[in-house]
LOVOZA-411461 format. One record per residue (C-alpha): residue number from 1; x, y, z. Coordinates in nm, 3 decimals, padded with zeros to 5 digits. Example, Ala and Ser with C-alpha at 12.3 -4.5 7.8 and 13.67 -1.06 7.14 Angstrom:
   i       u       v       w
   1  01.230 -00.450  00.780
   2  01.367 -00.106  00.714
//
This chain:
   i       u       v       w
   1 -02.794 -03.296 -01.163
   2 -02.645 -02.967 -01.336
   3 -02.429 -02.783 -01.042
   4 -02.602 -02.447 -00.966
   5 -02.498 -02.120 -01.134
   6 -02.381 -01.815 -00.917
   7 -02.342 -01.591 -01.220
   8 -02.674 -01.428 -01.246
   9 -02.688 -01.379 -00.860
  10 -02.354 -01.206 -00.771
  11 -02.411 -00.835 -00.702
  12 -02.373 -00.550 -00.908
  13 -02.100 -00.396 -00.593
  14 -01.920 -00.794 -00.620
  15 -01.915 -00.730 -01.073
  16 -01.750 -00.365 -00.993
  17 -01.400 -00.527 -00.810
  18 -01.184 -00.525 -01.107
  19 -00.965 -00.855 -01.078
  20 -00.598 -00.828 -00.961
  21 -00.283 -00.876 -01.183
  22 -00.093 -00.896 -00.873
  23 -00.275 -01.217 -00.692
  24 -00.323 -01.396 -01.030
  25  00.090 -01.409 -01.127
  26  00.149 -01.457 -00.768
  27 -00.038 -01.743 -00.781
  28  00.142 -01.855 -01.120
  29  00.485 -01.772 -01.027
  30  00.435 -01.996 -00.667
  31  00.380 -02.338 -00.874
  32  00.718 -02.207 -01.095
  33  01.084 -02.077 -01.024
  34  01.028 -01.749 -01.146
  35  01.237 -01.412 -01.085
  36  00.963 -01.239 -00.923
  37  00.932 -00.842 -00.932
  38  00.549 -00.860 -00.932
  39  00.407 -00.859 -00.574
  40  00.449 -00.584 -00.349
  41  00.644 -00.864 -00.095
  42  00.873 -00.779  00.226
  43  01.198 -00.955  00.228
  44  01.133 -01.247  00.472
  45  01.485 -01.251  00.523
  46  01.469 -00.972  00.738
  47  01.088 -01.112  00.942
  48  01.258 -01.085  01.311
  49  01.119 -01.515  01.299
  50  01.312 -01.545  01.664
  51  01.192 -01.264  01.869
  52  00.826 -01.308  01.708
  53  00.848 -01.697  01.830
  54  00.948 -01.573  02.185
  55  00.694 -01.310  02.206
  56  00.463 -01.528  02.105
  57  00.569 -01.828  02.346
  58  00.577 -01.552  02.652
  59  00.269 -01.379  02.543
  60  00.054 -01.742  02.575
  61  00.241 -01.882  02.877
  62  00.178 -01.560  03.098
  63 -00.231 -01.463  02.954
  64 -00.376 -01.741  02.698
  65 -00.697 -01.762  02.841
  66 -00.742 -01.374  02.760
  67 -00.534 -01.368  02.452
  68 -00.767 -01.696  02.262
  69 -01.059 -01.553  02.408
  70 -01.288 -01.256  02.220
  71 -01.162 -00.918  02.309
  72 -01.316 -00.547  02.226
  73 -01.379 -00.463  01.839
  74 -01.112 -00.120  01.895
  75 -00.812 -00.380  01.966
  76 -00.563 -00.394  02.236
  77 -00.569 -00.087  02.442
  78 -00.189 -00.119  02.495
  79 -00.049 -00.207  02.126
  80 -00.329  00.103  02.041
  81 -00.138  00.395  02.296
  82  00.218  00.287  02.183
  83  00.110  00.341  01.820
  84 -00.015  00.697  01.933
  85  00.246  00.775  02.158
  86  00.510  00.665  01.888
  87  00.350  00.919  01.627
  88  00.234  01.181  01.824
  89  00.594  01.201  01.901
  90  00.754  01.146  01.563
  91  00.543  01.425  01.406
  92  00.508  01.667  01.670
  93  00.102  01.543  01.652
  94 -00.184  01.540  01.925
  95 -00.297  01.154  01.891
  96 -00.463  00.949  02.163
  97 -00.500  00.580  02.212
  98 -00.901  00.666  02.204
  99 -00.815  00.734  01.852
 100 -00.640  00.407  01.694
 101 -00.852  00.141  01.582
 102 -00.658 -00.180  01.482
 103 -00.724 -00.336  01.160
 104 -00.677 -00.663  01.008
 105 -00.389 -00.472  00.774
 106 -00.428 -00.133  00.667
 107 -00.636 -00.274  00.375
 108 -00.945 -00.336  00.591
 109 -00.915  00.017  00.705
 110 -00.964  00.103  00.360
 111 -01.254 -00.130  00.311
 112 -01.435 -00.007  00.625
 113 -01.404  00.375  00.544
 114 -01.542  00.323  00.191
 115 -01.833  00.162  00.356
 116 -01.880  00.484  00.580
 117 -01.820  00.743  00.318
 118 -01.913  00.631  00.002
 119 -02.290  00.551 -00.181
 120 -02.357  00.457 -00.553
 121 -02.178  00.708 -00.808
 122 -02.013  00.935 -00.529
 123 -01.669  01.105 -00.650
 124 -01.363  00.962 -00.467
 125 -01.056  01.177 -00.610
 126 -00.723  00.887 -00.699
 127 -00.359  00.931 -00.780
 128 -00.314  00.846 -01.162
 129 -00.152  00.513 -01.108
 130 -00.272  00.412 -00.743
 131 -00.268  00.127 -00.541
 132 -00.467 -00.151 -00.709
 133 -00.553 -00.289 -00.387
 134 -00.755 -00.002 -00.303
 135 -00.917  00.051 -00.640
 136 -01.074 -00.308 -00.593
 137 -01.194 -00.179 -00.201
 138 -01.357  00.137 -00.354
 139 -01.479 -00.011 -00.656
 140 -01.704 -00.237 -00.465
 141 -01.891  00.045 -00.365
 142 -01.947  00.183 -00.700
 143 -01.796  00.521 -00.686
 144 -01.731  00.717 -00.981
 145 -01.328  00.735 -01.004
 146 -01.149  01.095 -01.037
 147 -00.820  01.059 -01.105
 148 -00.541  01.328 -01.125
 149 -00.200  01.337 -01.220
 150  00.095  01.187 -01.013
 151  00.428  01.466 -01.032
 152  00.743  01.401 -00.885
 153  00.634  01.556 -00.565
 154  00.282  01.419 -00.552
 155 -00.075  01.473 -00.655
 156 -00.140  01.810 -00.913
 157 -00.314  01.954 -00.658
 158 -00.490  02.198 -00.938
 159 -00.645  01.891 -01.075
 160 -00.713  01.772 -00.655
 161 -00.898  02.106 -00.643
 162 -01.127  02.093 -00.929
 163 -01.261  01.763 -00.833
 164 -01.334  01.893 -00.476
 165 -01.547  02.145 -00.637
 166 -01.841  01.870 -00.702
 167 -02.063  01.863 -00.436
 168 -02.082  01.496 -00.500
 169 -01.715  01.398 -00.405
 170 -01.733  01.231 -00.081
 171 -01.371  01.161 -00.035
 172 -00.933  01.122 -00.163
 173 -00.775  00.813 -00.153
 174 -00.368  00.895 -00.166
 175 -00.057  00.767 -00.045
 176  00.173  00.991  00.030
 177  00.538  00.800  00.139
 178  00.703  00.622 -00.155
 179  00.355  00.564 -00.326
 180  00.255  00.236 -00.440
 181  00.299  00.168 -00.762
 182  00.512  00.523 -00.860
 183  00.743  00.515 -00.560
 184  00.689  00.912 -00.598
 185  00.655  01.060 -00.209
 186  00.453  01.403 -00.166
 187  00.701  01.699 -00.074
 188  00.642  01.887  00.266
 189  00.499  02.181  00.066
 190  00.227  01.971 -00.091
 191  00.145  01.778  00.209
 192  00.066  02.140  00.375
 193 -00.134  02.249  00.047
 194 -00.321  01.979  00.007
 195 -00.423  01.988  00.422
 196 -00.611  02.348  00.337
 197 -00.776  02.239  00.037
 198 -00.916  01.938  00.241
 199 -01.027  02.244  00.505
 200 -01.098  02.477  00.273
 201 -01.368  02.248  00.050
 202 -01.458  02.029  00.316
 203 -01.312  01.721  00.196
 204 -01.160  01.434  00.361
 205 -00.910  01.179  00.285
 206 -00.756  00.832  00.357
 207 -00.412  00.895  00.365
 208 -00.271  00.535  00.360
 209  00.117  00.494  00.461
 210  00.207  00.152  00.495
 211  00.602  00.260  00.408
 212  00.598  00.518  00.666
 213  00.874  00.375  00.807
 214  01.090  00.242  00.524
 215  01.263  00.527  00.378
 216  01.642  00.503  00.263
 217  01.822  00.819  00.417
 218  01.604  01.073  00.550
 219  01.289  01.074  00.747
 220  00.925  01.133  00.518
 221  00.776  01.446  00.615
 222  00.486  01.480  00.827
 223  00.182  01.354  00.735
 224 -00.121  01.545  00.579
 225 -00.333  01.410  00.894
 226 -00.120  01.697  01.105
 227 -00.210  01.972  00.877
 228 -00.585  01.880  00.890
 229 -00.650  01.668  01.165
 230 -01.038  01.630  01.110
 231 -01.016  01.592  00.737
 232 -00.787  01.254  00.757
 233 -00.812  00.905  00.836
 234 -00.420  00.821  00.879
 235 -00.354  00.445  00.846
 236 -00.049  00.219  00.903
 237  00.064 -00.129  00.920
 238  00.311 -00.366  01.063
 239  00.286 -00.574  00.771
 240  00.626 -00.390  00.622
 241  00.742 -00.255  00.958
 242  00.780 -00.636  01.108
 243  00.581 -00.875  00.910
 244  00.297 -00.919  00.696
 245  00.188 -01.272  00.820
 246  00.103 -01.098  01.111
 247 -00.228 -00.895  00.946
 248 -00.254 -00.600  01.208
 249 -00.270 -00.270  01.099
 250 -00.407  00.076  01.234
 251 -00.618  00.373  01.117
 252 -00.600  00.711  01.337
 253 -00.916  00.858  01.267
 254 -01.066  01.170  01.372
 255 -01.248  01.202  01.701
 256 -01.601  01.211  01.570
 257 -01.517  00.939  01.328
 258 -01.439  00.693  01.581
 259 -01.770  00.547  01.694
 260 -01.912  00.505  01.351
 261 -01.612  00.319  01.239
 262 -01.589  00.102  01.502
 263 -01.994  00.020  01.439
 264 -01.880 -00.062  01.059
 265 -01.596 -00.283  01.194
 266 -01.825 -00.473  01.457
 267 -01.988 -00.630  01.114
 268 -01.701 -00.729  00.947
 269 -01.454 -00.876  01.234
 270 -01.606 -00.861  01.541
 271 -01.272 -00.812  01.737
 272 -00.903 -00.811  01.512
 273 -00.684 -01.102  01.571
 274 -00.637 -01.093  01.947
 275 -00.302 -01.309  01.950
 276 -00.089 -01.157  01.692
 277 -00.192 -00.810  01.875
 278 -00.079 -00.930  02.182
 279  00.241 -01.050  02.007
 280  00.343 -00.788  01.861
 281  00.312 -00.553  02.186
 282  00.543 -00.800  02.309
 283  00.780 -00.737  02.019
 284  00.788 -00.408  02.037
 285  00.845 -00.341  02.399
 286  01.117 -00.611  02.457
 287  01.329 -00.543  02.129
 288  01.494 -00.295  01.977
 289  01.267 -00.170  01.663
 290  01.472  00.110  01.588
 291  01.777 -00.159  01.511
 292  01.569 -00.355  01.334
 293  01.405 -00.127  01.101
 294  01.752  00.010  01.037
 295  01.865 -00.324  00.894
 296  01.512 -00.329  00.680
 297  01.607  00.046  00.549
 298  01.944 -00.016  00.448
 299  01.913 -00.413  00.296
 300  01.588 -00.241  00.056
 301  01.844  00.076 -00.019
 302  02.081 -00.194 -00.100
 303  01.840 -00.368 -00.340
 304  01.677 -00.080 -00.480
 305  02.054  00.074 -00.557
 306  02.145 -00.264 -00.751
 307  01.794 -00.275 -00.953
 308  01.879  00.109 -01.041
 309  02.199  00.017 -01.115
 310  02.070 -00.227 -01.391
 311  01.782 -00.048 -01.523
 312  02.083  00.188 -01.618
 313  02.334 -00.077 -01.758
 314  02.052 -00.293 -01.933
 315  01.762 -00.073 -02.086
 316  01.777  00.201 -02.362
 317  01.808  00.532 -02.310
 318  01.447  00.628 -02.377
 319  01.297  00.404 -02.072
 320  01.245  00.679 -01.778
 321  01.194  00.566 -01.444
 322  01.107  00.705 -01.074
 323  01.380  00.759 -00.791
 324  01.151  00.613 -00.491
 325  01.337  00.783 -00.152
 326  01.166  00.465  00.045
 327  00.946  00.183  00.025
 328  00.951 -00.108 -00.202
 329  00.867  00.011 -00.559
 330  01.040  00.172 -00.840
 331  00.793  00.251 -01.170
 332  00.943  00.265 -01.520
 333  00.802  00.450 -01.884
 334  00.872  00.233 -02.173
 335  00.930  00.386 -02.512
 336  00.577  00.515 -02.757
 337  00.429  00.206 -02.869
 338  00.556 -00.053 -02.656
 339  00.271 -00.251 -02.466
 340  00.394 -00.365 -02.091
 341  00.135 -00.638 -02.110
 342  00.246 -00.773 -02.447
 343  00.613 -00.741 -02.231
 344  00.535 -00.935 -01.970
 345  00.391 -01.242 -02.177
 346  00.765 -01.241 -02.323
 347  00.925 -01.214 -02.010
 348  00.751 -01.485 -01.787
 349  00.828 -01.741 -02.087
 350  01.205 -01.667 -01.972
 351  01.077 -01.689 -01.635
 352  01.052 -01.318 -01.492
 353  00.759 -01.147 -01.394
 354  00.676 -00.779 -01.316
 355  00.306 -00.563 -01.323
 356  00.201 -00.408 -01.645
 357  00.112 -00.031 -01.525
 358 -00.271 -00.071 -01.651
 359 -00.329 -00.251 -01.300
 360 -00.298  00.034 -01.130
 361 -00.534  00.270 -01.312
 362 -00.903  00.295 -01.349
 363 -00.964  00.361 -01.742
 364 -00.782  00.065 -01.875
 365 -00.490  00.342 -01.947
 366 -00.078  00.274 -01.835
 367  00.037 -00.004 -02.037
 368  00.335  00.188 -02.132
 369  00.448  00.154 -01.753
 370  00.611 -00.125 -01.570
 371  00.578 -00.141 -01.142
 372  00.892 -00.350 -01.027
 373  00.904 -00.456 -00.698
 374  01.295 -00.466 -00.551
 375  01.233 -00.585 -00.199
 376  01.193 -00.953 -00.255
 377  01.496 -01.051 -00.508
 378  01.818 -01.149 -00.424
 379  02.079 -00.915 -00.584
 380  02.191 -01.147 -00.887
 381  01.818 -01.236 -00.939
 382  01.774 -00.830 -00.961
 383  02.041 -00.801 -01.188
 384  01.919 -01.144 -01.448
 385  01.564 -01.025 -01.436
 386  01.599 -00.670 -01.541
 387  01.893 -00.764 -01.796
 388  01.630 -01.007 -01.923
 389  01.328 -00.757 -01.968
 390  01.580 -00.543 -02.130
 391  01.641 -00.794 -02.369
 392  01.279 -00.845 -02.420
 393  01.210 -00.500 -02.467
 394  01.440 -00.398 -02.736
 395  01.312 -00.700 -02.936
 396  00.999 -00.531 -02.901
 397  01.121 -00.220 -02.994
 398  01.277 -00.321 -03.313
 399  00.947 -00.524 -03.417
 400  00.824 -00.172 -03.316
 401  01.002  00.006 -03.569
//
């Protein structure tokens, strides 16, 4: 008996998800010893393992009938007022535990707002690269992709305001600290701007900020969300703060917002994980965060600094590349001509890996860039991989010529 077929009856919002680059080498590159510069991975060296296995321990011994039992689909009240209390005071912002939802990562924040916002051929307005992982959310709604132009202080905000002229654009998707893939963070000027054009035209965006708190030397402005506090859906996630095993993120969303959200996340989750939430309040009130994430900034610094350091000794003069303030991602322009996906079938057969810069757009564009992740290498790895690609490339380049 012929197995059944599943082609013909996947959806049309399944078909749209474009497939990701990212999860395919990772998947590769596990079953292999490769130099990996291809997922967007936290050093685990730096996962706080011990205090997270006696949170965890005290967290069950004191409460686990309550903790392995359902709890409310918002998340833990407590864990949900010390991430408002610890950005309301950061920022100088007005946020209330009544307005943090907790997420299963920032990603299903993402997911769930798309749901709420967006219907068949709606405009959503992208950064030109942006985060593949939230192309694939939006795309499975079906929008119709506007893209604009990525500077070295953010989004061309002429471009942002053109697009909010349709009456059809629903909503912005942008990430605004040490973007992912560009590294680029918005300046305080822009971050301001684009808050009144939001106001202005009526427009609202997802401003996503998972690196919020990984920056090298100074602080990242505040966000948008403070400029135009009913225009943005702010979200955040311990996944590079402490640990992305853990799956808990948040979304601060504006008052209004709240109840429909939560009615959208009632269908896809129920309740988020209950234990890990409970862990992690644990963490965070019986440790020292501020230590911690101090180690995380200056170890990434460190590793960003030595991958800079060889992009500079190793590749010709006519590769440009970004200079990332925070985060985990530095994004490189290779020379006219040069394909990064013809690159990157080179490289991996001398066992180094990296995303080709098409990933991260919606037209099939950006194979002359390169998206190197710095945050999960060990400093000689960083140093043999990029000397490696180098070599690669300027093969390429004389084939080229």
């Amino acid at each position: 008996m012929e197995k059944p077929s599943f082609e013909k009856k996947l959806s049309k919002n399944y078909r749209n998800i474009p497939p990701s680059f990212v999860r395919n080498i990772l998947n590769v590159a596990e079953n292999k010893q490769f130099i990996s510069f291809a997922g967007g991975l936290p050093n685990p060296e730096l996962f706080p393992a011990n205090e997270i296995r006696e949170s965890a321990n005290a967290v069950l011994k004191e409460s686990a009938g309550k903790i392995l039992q359902y709890a409310g689909s918002m998340g833990y009240y407590p864990l949900r007022d010390w991430i408002a209390k610890r950005y309301a005071n950061k920022y100088s912002m007005n946020i209330s535990a009544d307005q943090v939802v907790i997420t299963n990562g920032s990603q299903q924040a993402i997911d769930i707002l798309a749901r709420l916002f967006i219907d068949h051929g709606d405009g959503v307005v992208i950064e030109k690269p942006s985060y593949l992982g939230a192309i694939q959310a939006l795309s499975a709604y079906r929008p119709e992709f506007c893209q604009v132009d990525l500077e070295e202080d953010g989004a061309n905000l002429w471009q942002v305001e053109d697009w909010f002229l349709k009456d059809d654009l629903k909503l912005m998707y942008a990430v605004p600290n040490a973007q992912n893939p560009s590294g680029i963070s918005y300046s305080a000027s822009k971050r301001k701007h684009l808050a009144e054009l939001l106001k202005t035209y009526d427009k609202f965006l997802i401003e996503d900020d998972p690196y919020n708190e990984i920056y090298f030397e100074h602080c990242f402005p505040a966000p948008v969300k403070k400029y135009a506090t009913n225009n943005v859906a702010w979200t955040g996630s311990f996944s590079k703060m402490i640990a992305p095993g853990l799956r808990n993120g948040w979304v601060i969303l504006p008052d209004e917002l709240v109840p429909h959200f939560d009615k959208a996340k009632q269908s896809t989750d129920l309740n988020p994980n209950n234990l890990t939430q409970f862990v992690i309040q644990h963490y965070l009130t019986n440790n020292d965060l501020e230590k911690h994430l101090q180690a995380v900034q200056k170890k990434y610094n460190e590793q960003y600094q030595a991958m800079q350091e060889a992009i500079n000794r190793f590749f010709p003069g006519d590769v440009s590349c970004t200079t990332p303030s925070g985060g985990m991602f530095t994004w490189l322009t290779l020379p006219a001509g040069i394909s990064s996906v013809d690159l990157v079938q080179e490289t991996m057969k001398k066992g180094v890996v990296f995303v080709p810069g098409n990933s991260f757009y919606t037209d099939g564009s950006g194979q002359e860039h390169i998206r190197l992740n710095f945050s999960n290498a060990h400093l000689p790895e960083i140093e043999k991989g990029i000397k490696i690609i180098a070599s690669e490339l300027k093969k390429m380049m004389v084939s080229v010529c």
